[in-house]
C-alpha positions as a printed Julia matrix, in Angstrom:
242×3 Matrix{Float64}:
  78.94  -67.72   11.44
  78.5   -64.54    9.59
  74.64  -65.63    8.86
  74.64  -66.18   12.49
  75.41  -62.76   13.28
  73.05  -61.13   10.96
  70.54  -63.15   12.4
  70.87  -62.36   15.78
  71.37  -58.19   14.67
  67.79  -58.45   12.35
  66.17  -59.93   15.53
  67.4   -57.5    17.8
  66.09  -54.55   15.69
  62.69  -56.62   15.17
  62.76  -56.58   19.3
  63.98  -52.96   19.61
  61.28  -51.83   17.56
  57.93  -53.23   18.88
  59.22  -52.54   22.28
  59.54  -48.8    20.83
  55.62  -49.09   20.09
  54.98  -49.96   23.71
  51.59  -49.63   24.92
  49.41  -45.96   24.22
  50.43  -43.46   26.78
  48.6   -42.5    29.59
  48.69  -38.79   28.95
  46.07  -39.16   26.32
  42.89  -37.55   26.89
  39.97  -39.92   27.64
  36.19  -39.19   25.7
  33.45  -38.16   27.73
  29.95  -38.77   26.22
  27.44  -36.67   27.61
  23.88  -36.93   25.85
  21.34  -34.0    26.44
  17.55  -32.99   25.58
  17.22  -29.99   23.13
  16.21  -28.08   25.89
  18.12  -28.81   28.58
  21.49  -27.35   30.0
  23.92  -29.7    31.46
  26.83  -29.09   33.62
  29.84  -31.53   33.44
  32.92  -31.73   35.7
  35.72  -33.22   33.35
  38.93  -34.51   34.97
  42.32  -33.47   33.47
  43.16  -35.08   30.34
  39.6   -35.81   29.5
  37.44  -34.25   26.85
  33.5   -33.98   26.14
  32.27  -35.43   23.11
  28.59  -33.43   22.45
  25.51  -35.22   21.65
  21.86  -34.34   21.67
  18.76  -36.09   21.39
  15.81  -33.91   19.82
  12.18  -34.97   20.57
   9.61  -35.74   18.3
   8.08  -32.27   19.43
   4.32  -31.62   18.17
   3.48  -29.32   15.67
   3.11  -25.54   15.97
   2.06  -22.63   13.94
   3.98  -20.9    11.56
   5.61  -17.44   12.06
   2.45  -16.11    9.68
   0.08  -16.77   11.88
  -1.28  -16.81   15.39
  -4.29  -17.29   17.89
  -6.08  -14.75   19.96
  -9.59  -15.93   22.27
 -11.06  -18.38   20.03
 -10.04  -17.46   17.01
  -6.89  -17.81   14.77
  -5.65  -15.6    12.31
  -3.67  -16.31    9.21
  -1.7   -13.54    6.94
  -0.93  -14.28    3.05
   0.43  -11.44    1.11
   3.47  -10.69   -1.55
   3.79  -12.98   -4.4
   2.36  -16.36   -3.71
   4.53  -19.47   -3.42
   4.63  -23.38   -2.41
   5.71  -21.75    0.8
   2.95  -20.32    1.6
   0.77  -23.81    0.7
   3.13  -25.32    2.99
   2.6   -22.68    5.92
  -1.29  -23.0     5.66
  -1.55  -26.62    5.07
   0.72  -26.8     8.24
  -1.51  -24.38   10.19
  -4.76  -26.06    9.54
  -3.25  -29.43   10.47
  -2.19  -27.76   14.04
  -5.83  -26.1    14.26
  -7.51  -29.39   13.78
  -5.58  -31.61   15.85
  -4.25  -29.77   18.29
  -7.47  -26.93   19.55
 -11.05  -26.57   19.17
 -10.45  -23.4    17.35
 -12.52  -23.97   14.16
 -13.2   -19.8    13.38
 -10.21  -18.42   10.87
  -9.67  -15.13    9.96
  -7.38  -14.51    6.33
  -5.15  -11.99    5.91
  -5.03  -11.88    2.4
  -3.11   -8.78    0.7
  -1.29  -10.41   -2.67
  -0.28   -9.69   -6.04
  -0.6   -13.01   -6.92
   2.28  -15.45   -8.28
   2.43  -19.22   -8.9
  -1.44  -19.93  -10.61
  -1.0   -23.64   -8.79
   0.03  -21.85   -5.37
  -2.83  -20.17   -5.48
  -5.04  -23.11   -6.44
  -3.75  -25.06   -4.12
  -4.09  -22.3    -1.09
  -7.83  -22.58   -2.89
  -8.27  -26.26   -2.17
  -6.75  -26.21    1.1
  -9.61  -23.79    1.98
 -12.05  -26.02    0.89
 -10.91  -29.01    2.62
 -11.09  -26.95    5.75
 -14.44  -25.96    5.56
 -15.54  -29.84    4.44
 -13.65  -30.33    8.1
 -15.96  -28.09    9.75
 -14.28  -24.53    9.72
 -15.4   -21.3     9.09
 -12.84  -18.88    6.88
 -13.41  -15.44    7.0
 -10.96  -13.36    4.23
 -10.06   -9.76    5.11
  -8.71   -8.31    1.82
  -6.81   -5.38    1.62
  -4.63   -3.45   -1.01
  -4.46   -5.64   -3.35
  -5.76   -9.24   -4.5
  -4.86   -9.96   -8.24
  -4.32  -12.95  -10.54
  -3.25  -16.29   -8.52
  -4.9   -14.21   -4.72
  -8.46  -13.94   -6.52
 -10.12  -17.57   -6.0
  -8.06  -17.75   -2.55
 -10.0   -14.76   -1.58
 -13.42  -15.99   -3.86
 -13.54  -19.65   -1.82
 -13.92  -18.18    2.11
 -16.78  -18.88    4.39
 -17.63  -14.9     4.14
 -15.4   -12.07    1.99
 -14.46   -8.93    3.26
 -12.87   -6.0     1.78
 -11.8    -2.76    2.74
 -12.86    0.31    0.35
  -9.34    0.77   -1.8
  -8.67   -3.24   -2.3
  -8.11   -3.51   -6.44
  -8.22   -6.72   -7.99
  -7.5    -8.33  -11.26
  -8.36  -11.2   -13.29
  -5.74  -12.08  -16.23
  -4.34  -15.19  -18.24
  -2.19  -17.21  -16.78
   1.16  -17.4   -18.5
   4.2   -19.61  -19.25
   7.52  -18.78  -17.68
   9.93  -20.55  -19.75
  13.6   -20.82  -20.38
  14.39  -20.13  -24.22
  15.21  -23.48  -26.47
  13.6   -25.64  -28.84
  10.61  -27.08  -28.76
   8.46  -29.41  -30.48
   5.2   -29.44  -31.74
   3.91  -31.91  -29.6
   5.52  -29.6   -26.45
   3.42  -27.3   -27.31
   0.55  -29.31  -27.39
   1.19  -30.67  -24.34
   1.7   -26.71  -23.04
  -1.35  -26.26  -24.47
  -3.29  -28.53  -22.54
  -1.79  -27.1   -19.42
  -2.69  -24.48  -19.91
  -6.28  -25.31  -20.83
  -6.86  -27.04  -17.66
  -5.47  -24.27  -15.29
  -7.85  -22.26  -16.67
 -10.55  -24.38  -15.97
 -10.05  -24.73  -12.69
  -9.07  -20.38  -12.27
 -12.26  -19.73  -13.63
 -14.64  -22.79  -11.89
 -13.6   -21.53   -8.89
 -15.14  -18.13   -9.45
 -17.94  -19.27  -11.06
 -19.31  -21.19   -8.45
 -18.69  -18.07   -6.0
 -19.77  -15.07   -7.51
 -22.98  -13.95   -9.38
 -21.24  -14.39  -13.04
 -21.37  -17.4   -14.62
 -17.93  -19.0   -16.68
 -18.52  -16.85  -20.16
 -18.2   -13.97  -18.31
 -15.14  -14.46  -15.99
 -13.51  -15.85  -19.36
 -14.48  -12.57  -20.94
 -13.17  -10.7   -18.09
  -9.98  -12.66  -18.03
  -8.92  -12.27  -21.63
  -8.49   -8.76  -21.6
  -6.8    -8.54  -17.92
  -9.44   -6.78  -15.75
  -8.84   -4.65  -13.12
 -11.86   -3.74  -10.69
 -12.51   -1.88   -7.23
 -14.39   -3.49   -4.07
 -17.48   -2.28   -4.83
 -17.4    -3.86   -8.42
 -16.08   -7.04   -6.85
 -19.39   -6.3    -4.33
 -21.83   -6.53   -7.15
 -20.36   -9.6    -8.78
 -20.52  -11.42   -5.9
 -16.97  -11.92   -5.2
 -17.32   -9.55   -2.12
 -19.48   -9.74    0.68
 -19.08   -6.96    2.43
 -16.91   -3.65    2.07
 -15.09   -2.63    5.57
């Protein structure tokens, strides 16, 4: 009897408490998906007790300029100054891609007032040229201020080089930047060899556009050598002073 009773009680609670559960309650707010474009500006009537859940959909959009540089006529101009950087690889790789695919323009006028920075930046900014003009365009470099160390065979590679009057640049080594700790001796071989080819390349690319041949940019290079426009003029790295 008494098992009877505790039966019964345990089943009742069992009961009690699902009931207690019961189905969710309508006062919950209900989600509202609403997908947009990027662009567009949608207006949504949502009933009481409902909420918006945001979602947006961004095209595939095609490729634009970068903030450096911009088009005017038939011509498009690109700016490269302060210390050089992958970013600014990126940007003209980037433009160039836009110019070829997306206009006729094939006429492009440098900006080019730099420091220097990264020796592979500049290199790279270099080969970039290059491949442009194997592509059919035609660079024009505008130097101004100052074109030094990792700028130099940015400026040297152009279709046509111009300068105004007070542009300085330098030639120098290129250095190591490196965070102190051991090293071996076959690190610094290997440094070494790094080192060996970067210079190679630094000083092919302004032997093959300029008047002096590789013995003298080398000799120029060792010592850090600072000359005007009208020096760069008669070595052949300057077409024309402004």
């Amino acid at each position: 009897m008494l098992k009877r009773i505790l039966l019964i009680t345990i089943l009742g609670l069992v009961l009690t408490g699902c009931a207690a559960l019961g189905p969710p309650s309508k006062s919950q707010p209900q989600e509202v998906i609403v997908k947009v474009e990027a662009s567009e500006k949608a207006k949504v009537d949502v009933k009481p007790g409902e909420f918006i859940a945001k979602s947006m959909e961004v095209p595939n959009q095609e490729g634009h300029l970068s903030q450096l540089s911009f088009i005017s006529r038939d011509k498009a101009f690109v700016k490269i100054f302060s210390g050089l950087s992958v970013s600014d690889v990126t940007r003209l790789w980037n433009d160039l891609c836009v110019l070829e695919n997306n206009t006729n323009i094939r006429d492009v006028n440098l900006f080019i007032n730099s420091p220097g920075g990264d020796a592979f930046s500049g290199l790279a900014l270099a080969d970039q040229i290059e491949r442009a003009q194997r592509k059919g365009f035609r660079v024009t470099a505008h130097a101004s201020g100052i074109v030094a160390s990792a700028a130099v065979p940015v400026f040297a590679v152009c279709n046509i080089r111009l300068a105004a009057p007070g542009t300085i640049f330098m030639v120098h080594e290129a250095a190591l930047w490196k965070w102190p700790g051991r090293e071996t001796a076959s690190d610094i071989r290997s440094q070494n060899e790094l080192m060996h080819l970067l210079r190679e390349r630094y000083i092919g690319k302004l032997a093959t556009n300029s008047k002096l041949d590789k013995t003298k940019w080398e000799q120029l290079e060792n010592k850090t050598t600072w000359f005007s426009a009208e020096k760069a003029k008669e070595w052949g790295l300057v077409d024309k002073i402004e």
